[in-house]
Jmol script that loads the backbone (N, CA, C; Angstrom):
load data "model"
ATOM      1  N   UNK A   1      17.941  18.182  29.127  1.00  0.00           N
ATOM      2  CA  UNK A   1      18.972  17.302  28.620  1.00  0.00           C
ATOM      3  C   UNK A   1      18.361  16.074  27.945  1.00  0.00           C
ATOM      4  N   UNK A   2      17.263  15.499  28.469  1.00  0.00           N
ATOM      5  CA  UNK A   2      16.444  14.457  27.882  1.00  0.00           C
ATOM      6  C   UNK A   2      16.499  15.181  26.527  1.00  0.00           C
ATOM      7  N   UNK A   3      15.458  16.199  25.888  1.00  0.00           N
ATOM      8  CA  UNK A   3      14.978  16.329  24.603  1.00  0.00           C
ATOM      9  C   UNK A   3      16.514  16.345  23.832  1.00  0.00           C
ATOM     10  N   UNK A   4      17.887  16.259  24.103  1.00  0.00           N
ATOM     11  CA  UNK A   4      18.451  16.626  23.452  1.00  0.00           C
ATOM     12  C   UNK A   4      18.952  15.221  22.780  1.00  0.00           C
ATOM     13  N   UNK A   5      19.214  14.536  23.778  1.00  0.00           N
ATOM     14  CA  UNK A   5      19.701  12.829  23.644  1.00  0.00           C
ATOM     15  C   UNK A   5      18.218  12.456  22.749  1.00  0.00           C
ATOM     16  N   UNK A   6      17.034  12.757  22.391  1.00  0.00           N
ATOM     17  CA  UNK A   6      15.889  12.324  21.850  1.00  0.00           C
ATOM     18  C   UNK A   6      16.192  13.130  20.672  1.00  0.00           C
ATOM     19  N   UNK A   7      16.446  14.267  20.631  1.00  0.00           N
ATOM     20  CA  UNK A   7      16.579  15.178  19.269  1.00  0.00           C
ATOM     21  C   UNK A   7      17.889  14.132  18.011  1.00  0.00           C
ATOM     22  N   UNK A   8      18.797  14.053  19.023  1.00  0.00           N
ATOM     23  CA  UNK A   8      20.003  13.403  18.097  1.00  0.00           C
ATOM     24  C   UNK A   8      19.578  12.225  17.605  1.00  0.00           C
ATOM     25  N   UNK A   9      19.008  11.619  18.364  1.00  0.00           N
ATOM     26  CA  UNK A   9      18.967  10.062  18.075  1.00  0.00           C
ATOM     27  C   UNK A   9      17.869  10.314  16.866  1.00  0.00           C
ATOM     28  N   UNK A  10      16.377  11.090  17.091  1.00  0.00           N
ATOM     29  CA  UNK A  10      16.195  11.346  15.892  1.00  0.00           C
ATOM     30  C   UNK A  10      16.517  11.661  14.824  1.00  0.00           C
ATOM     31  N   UNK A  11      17.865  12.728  14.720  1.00  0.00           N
ATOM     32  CA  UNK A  11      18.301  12.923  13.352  1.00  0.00           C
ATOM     33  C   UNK A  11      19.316  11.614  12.818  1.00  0.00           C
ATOM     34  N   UNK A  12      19.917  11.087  13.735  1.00  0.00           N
ATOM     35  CA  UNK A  12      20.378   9.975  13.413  1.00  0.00           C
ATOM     36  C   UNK A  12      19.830   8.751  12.642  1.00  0.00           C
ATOM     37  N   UNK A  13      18.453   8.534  12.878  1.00  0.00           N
ATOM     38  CA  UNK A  13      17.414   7.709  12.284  1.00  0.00           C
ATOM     39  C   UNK A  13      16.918   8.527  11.170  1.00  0.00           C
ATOM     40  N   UNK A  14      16.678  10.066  10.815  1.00  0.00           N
ATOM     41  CA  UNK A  14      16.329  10.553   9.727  1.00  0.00           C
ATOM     42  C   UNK A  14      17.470  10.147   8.518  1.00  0.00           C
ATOM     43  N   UNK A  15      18.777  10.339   9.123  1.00  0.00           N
ATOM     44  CA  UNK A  15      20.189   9.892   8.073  1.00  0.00           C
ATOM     45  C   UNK A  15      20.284   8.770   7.447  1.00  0.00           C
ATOM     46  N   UNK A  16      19.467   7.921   8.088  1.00  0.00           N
ATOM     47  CA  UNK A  16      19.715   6.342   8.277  1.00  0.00           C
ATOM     48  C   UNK A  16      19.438   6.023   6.807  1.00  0.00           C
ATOM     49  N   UNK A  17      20.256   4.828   6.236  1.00  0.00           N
ATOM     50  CA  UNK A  17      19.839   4.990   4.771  1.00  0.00           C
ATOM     51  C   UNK A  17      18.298   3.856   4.369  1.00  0.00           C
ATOM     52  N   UNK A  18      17.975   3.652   5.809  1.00  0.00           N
ATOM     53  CA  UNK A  18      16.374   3.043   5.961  1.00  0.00           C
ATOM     54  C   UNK A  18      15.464   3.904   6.042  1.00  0.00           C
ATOM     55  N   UNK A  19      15.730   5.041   6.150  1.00  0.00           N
ATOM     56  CA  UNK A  19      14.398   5.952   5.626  1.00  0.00           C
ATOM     57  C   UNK A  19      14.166   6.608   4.975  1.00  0.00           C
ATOM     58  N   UNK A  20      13.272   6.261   4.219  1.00  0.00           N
ATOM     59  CA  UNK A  20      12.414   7.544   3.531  1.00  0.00           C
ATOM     60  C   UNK A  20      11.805   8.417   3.275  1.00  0.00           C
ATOM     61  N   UNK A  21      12.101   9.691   2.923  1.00  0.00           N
ATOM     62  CA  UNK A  21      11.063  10.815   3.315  1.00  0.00           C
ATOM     63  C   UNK A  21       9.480  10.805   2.984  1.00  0.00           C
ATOM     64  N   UNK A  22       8.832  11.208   3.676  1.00  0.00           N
ATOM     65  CA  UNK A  22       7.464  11.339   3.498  1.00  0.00           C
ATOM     66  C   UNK A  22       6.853  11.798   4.518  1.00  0.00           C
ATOM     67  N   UNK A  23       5.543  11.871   4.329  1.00  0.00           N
ATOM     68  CA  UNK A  23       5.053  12.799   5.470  1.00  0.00           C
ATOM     69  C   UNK A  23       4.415  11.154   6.858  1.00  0.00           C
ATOM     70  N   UNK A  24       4.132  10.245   6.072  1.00  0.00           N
ATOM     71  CA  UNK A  24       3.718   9.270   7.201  1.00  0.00           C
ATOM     72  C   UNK A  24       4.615   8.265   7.073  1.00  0.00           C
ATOM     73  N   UNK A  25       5.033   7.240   8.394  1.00  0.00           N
ATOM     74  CA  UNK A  25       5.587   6.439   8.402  1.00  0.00           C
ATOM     75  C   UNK A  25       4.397   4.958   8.136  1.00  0.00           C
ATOM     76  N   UNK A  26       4.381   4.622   7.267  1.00  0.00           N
ATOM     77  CA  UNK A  26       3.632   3.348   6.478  1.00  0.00           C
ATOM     78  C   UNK A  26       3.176   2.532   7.140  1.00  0.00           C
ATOM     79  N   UNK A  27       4.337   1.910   8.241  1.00  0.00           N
ATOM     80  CA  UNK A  27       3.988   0.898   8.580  1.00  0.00           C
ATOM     81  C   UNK A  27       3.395   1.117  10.232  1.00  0.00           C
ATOM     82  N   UNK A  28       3.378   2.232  10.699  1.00  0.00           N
ATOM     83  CA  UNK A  28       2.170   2.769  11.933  1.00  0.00           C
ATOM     84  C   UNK A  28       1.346   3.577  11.754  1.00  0.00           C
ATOM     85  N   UNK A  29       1.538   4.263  10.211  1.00  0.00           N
ATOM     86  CA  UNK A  29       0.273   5.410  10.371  1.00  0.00           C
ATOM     87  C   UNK A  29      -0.846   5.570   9.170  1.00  0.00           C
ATOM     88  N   UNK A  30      -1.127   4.109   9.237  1.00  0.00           N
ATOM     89  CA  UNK A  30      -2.029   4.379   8.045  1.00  0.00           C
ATOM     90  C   UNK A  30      -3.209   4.333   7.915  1.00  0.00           C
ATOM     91  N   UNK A  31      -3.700   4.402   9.380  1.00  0.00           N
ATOM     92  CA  UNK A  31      -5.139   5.050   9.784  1.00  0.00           C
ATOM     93  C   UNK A  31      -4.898   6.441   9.731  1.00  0.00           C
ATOM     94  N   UNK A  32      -3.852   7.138  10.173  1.00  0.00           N
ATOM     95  CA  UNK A  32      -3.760   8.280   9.983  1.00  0.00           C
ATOM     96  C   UNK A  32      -3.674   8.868   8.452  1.00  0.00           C
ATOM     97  N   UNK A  33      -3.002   8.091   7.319  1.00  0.00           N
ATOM     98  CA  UNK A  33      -3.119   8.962   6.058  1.00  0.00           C
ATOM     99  C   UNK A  33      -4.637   8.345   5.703  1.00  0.00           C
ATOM    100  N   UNK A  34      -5.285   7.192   5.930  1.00  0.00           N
ATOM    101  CA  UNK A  34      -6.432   6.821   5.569  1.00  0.00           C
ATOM    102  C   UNK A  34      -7.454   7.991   5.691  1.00  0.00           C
ATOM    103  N   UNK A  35      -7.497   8.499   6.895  1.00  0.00           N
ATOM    104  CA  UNK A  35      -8.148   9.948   7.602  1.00  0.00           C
ATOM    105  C   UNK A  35      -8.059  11.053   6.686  1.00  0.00           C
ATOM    106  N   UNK A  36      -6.754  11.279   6.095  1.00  0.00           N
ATOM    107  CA  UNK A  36      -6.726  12.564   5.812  1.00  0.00           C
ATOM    108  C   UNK A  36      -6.957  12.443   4.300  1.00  0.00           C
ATOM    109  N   UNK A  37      -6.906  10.891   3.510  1.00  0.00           N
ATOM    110  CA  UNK A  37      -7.273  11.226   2.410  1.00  0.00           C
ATOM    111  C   UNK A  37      -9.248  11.083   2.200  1.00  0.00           C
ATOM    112  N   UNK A  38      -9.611  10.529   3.329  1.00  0.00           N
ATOM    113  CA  UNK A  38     -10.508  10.524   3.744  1.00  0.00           C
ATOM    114  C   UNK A  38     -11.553  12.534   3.585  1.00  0.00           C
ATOM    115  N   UNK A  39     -10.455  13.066   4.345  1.00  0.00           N
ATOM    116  CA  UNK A  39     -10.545  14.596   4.443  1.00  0.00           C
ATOM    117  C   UNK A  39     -10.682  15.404   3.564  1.00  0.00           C
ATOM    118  N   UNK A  40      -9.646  14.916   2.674  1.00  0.00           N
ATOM    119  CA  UNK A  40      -8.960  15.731   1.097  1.00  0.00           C
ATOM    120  C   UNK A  40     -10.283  15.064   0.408  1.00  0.00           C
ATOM    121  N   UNK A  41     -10.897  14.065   0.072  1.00  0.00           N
ATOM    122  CA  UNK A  41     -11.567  13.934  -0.666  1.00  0.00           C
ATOM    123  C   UNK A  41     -13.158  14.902  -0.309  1.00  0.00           C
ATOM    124  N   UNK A  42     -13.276  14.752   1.042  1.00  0.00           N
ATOM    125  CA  UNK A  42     -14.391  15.350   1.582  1.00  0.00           C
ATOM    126  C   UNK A  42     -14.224  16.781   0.906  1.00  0.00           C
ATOM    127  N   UNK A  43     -13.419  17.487   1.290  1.00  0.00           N
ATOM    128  CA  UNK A  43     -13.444  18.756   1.574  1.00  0.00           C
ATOM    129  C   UNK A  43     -12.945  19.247  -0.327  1.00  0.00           C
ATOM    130  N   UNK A  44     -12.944  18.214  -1.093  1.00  0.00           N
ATOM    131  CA  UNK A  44     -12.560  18.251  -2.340  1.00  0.00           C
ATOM    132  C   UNK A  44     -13.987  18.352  -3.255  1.00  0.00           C
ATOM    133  N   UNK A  45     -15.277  18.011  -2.806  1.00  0.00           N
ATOM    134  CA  UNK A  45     -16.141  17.890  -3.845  1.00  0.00           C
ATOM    135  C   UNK A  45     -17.229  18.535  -3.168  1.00  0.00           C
TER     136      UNK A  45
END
end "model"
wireframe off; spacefill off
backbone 0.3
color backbone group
């Protein structure tokens, strides 16, 4: 019953007209896209 009250509230925040799609959220994960363009470039040349 937990994941379900967590599932809604997530799609509720996906609707929200404050977000934007993308694959990272900007303002916590940008060590994480730093990494992967980090990756893409590696694994690019």
């Amino acid at each position: 019953m937990e994941d379900i009250a967590l599932c809604e509230g997530v799609q509720r925040g996906l609707e929200s007209p404050a977000y934007s799609v993308g694959r990272y959220a900007p303002s916590v994960e940008m060590a994480m896209h730093h990494f992967h363009c980090l990756l893409h470039a590696n694994l690019s040349s």
